[in-house]
N, C-alpha and C positions, 0 to 999 in steps of 0.2 A: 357586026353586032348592031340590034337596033338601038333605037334611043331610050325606050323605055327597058330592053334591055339591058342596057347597063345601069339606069337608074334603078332594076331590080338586083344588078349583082353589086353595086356597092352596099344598098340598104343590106343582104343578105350575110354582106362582108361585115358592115358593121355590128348586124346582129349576130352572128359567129362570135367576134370578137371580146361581144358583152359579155356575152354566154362566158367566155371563158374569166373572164374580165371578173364577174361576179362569183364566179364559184370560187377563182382565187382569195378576193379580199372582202368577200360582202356588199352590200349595198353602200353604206358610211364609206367603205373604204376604198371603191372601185371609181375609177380616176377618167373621165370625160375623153381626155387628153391621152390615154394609155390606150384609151379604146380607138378613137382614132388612130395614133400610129400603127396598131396594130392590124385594123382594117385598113390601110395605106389611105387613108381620105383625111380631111379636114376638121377641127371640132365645128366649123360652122358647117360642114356638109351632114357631120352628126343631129346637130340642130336643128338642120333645114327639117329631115326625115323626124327626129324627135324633137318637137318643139317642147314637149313640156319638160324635157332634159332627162336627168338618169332617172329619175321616176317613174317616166315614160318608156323609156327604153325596156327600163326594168321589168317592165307590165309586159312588153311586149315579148322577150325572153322568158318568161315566166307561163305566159299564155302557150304558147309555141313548145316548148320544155311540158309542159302539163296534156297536149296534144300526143307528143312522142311517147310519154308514159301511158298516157289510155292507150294508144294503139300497138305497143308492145306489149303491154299487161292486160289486157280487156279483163275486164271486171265480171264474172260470172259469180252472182251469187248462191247458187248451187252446185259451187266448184270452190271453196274459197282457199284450200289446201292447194291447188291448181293455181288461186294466184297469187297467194303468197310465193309461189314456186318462182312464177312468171317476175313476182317484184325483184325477187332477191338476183334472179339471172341479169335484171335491168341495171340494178346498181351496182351487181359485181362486172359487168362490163364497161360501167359509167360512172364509180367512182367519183367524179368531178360534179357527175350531176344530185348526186347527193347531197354535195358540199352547198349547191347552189338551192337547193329546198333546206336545207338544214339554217345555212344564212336565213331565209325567209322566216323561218321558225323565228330564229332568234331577234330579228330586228324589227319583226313588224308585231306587233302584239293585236288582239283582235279591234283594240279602238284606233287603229290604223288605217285599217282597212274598210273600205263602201264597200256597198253592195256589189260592184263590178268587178270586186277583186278575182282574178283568175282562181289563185287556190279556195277561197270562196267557195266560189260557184261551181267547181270543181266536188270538193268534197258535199256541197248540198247534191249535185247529180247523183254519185256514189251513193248517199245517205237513201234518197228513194228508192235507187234501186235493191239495196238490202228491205227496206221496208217491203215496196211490195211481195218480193220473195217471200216474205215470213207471213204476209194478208195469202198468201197461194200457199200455202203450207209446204212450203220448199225451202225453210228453215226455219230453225228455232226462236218461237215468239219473243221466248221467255227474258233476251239476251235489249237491249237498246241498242237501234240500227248503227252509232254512233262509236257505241263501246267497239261493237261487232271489227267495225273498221282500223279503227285506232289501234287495236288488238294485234288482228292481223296482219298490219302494215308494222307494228314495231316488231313482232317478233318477225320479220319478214326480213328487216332491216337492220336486225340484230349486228352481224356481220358488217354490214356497213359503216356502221358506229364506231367499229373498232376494228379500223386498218393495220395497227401495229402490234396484232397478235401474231406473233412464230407461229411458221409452220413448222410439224414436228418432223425431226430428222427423217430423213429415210419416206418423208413424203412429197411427193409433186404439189404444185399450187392445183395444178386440175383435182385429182385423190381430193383434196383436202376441202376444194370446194363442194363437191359432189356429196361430200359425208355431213357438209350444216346445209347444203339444199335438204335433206333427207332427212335431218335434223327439225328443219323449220315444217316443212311437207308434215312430218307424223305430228310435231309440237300441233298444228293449225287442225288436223285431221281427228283430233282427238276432242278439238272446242268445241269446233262448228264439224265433222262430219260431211261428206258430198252427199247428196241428194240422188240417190239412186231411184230409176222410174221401177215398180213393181213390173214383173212379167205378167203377160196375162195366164 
C-alpha cells in the first residue's frame, strides 16, 4: 500500500466511524475519543485530518451522507411520487442514516448554520430545481417550491420516524414494507401528480 494510500484509508476509517459515531448519539453527544478507537487511530491522527474538530468532521459526514442520498434518490421533479419512492427505500435500508439527519434537525437550528452548510446548500439545489419545473410547466405553480419538498420528503419519511411500529402478525417485514412504499407512492401521486409528456 502507498503512502497516500493509507493516509486515504485511515481518513476514510475515521469518517465511517463518525458516520456511525453520530447517528448514534448526535452531535453534543458523539465522543472524539469513541471515534478514534473505533477507526483504530489516534485522537491526534483525528485532528491531524480534522483540525477544526467534531465540527469539522461533522460537516464532512454530512457532506458525504448528503452525496449518497442525491445519488440514491435523484431528485426528478416531474416524478416526485418516484422519489419519495426512491427516499423511503433509502431510509428503510439506512435506518441509521436517518438518525443522523434527524440529529442535524434537531441540534443545529438555521442561525447555526453559514452559508456552506451542507444541508443548506443541499436543499437550496433541490429548491431550484422544483422551481424551474413549474417556470417549464412540469409542475404545479400554484404549490411554494419549498412546501413542495418538505411535503414530500415527510411523508416519504413517515415510516422512518417511527421504527417501533408492529408488524401485523401473519406479515413479513418485506409485505409490510412494500404496502407504506405504496402507501407513500399514491399519498405523493395524488399532491403533486408525474408529469406525463402528451403523445403526439
Amino acid at each position: 500500500m502507498t503512502h497516500q494510500a493509507a493516509l486515504d484509508s485511515t481518513r476514510d476509517r475515521i469518517v465511517a466511524a463518525a458516520t456511525a459515531e453520530f447517528a448514534a448519539h448526535g452531535i453534543a453527544g458523539a465522543r472524539i475519543a469513541r471515534i478514534a478507537k473505533a477507526a483504530k487511530t489516534s485522537t491526534e491522527r483525528v485532528y491531524a485530518y480534522f483540525s477544526g474538530g467534531k465540527d469539522d468532521l461533522y460537516r464532512s459526514v454530512a457532506t458525504r451522507e448528503l452525496a449518497a442520498i442525491a445519488e440514491a434518490t435523484r431528485l426528478d421533479p416531474t416524478d416526485m411520487p418516484g422519489y419519495a419512492g426512491r427516499l423511503f427505500d433509502y431510509y428503510a435500508a439506512h435506518p441509521e442514516r436517518y438518525r443522523l439527519t434527524a440529529w442535524s434537525r434537531l441540534e443545529l437550528g438555521d442561525a447555526e448554520r453559514d452559508a456552506d452548510d451542507p444541508m443548506r446548500k443541499s436543499a437550496a439545489r433541490k429548491t431550484e430545481q422544483v422551481r424551474q419545473a413549474q417556470k417549464d410547466g412540469l409542475l404545479d405553480p400554484a404549490w411554494d417550491p419549498m412546501d413542495i419538498l418538505v411535503i414530500v420528503s415527510q411523508i416519504a419519511m413517515t415510516w422512518a420516524n417511527l421504527p417501533d411500529i408492529p408488524i401485523p402478525a401473519g406479515m413479513d417485514r418485506d409485505t409490510f414494507l412494500a404496502a407504506r412504499r405504496a402507501a407513500i407512492i399514491t399519498a405523493v401521486e395524488r399532491l403533486f401528480p408525474r408529469h406525463t409528456c402528451p403523445r403526439d
